[in-house]
C-alpha positions as protocol buffer text, in pm:
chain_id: "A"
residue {
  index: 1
  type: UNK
  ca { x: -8897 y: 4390 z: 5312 }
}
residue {
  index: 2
  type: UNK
  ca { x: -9196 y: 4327 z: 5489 }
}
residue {
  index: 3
  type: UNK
  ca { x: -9415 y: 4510 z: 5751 }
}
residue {
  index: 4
  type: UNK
  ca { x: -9306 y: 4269 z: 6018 }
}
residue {
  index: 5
  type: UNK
  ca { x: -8964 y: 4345 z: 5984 }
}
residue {
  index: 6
  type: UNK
  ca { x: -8797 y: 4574 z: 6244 }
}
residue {
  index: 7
  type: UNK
  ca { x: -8643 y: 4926 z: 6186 }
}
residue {
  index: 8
  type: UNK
  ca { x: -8272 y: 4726 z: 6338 }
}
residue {
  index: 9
  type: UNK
  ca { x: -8293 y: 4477 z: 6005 }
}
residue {
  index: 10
  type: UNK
  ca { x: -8403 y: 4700 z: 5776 }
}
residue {
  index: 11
  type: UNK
  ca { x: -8070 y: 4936 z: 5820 }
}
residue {
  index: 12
  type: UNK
  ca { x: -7890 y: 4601 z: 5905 }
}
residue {
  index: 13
  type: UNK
  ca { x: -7975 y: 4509 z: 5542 }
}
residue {
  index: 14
  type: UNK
  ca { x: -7905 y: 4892 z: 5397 }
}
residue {
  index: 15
  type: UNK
  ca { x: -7607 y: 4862 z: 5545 }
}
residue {
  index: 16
  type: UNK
  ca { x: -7444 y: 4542 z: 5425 }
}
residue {
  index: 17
  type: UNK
  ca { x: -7540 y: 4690 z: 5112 }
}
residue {
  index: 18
  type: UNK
  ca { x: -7271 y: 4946 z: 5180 }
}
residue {
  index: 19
  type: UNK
  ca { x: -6920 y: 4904 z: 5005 }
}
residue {
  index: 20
  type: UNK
  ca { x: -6668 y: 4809 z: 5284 }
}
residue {
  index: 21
  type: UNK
  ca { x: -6519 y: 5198 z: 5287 }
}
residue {
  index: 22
  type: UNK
  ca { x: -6880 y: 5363 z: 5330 }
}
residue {
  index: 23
  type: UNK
  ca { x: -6962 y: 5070 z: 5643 }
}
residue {
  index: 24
  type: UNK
  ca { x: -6670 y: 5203 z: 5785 }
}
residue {
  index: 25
  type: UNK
  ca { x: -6710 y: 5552 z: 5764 }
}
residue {
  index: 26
  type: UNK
  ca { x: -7059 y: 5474 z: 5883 }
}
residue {
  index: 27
  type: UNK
  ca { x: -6897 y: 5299 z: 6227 }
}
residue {
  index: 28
  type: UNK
  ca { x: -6699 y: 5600 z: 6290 }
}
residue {
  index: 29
  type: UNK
  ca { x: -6995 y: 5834 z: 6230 }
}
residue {
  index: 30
  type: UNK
  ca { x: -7198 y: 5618 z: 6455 }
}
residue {
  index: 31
  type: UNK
  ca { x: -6864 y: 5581 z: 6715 }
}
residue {
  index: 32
  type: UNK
  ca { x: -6841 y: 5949 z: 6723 }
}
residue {
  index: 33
  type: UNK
  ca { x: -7195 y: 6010 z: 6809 }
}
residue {
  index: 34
  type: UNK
  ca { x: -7191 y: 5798 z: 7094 }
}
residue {
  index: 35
  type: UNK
  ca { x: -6901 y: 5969 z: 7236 }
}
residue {
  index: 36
  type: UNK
  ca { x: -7056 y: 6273 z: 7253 }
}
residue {
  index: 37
  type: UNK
  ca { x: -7388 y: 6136 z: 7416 }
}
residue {
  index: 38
  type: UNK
  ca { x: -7138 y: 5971 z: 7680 }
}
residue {
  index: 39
  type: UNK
  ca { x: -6831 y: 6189 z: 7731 }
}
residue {
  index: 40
  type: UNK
  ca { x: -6573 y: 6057 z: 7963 }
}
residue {
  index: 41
  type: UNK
  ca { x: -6482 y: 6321 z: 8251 }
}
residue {
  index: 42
  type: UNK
  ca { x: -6174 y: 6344 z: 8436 }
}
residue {
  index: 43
  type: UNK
  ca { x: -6182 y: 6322 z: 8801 }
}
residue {
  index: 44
  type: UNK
  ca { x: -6009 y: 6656 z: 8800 }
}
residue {
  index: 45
  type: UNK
  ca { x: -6307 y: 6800 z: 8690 }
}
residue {
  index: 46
  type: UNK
  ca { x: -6459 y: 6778 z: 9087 }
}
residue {
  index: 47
  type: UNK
  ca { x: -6153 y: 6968 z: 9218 }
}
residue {
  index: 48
  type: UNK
  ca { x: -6316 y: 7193 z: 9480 }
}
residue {
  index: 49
  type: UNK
  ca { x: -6670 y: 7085 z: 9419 }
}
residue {
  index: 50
  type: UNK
  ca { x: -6859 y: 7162 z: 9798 }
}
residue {
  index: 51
  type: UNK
  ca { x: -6545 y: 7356 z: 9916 }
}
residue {
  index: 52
  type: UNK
  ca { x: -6779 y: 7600 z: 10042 }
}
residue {
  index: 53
  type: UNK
  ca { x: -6913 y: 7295 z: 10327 }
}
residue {
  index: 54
  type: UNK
  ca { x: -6562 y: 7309 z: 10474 }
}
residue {
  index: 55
  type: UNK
  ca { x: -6503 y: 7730 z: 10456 }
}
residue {
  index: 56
  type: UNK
  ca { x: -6356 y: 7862 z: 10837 }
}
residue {
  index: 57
  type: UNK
  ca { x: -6285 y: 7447 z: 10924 }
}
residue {
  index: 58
  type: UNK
  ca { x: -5940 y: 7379 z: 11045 }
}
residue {
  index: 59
  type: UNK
  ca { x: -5869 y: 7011 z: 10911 }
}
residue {
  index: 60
  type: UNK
  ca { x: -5651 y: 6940 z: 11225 }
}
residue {
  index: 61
  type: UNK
  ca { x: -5935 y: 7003 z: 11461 }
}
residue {
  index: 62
  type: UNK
  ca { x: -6189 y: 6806 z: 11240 }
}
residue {
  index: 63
  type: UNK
  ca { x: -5978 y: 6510 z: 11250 }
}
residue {
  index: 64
  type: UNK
  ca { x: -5888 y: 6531 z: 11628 }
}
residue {
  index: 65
  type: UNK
  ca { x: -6266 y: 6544 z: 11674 }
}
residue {
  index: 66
  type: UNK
  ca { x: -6393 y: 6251 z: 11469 }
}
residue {
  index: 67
  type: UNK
  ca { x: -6064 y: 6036 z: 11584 }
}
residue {
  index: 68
  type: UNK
  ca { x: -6193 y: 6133 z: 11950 }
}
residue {
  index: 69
  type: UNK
  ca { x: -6516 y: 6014 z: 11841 }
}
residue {
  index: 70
  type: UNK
  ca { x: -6373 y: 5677 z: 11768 }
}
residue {
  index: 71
  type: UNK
  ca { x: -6250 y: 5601 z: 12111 }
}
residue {
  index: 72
  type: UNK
  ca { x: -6603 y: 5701 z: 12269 }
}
């Protein structure tokens, strides 16, 4: 390998090296890692986030106020 040869091809190369069963457990190492660096979160997970904005406000007089609003 030479000097002018990027880090990406040089474990491109080590890899195809690799028997087909160690390239795969490689992808699922790899897969797992990048699952845990971007972790999917359920929508759920904002269930009362800011409820503290709306403590002592009675929804039915919010919305009669902002739909008054409208008609102004």
């Amino acid at each position: 390998m030479t000097q002018n040869t990027s880090n990406y091809e040089q474990l491109l190369e080590q890899i195809l090296e690799l028997d087909p069963e160690e390239q795969s457990r490689l992808v699922e190492a790899i897969t797992d890692k990048l699952d845990q660096r971007t972790a999917r979160h359920s929508i759920l997970e904002l269930r009362g986030l800011g409820k503290e904005v709306w403590a002592g406000v009675d929804a039915k007089e919010y919305v009669a106020r902002e739909r008054a609003a409208w008609e102004e």
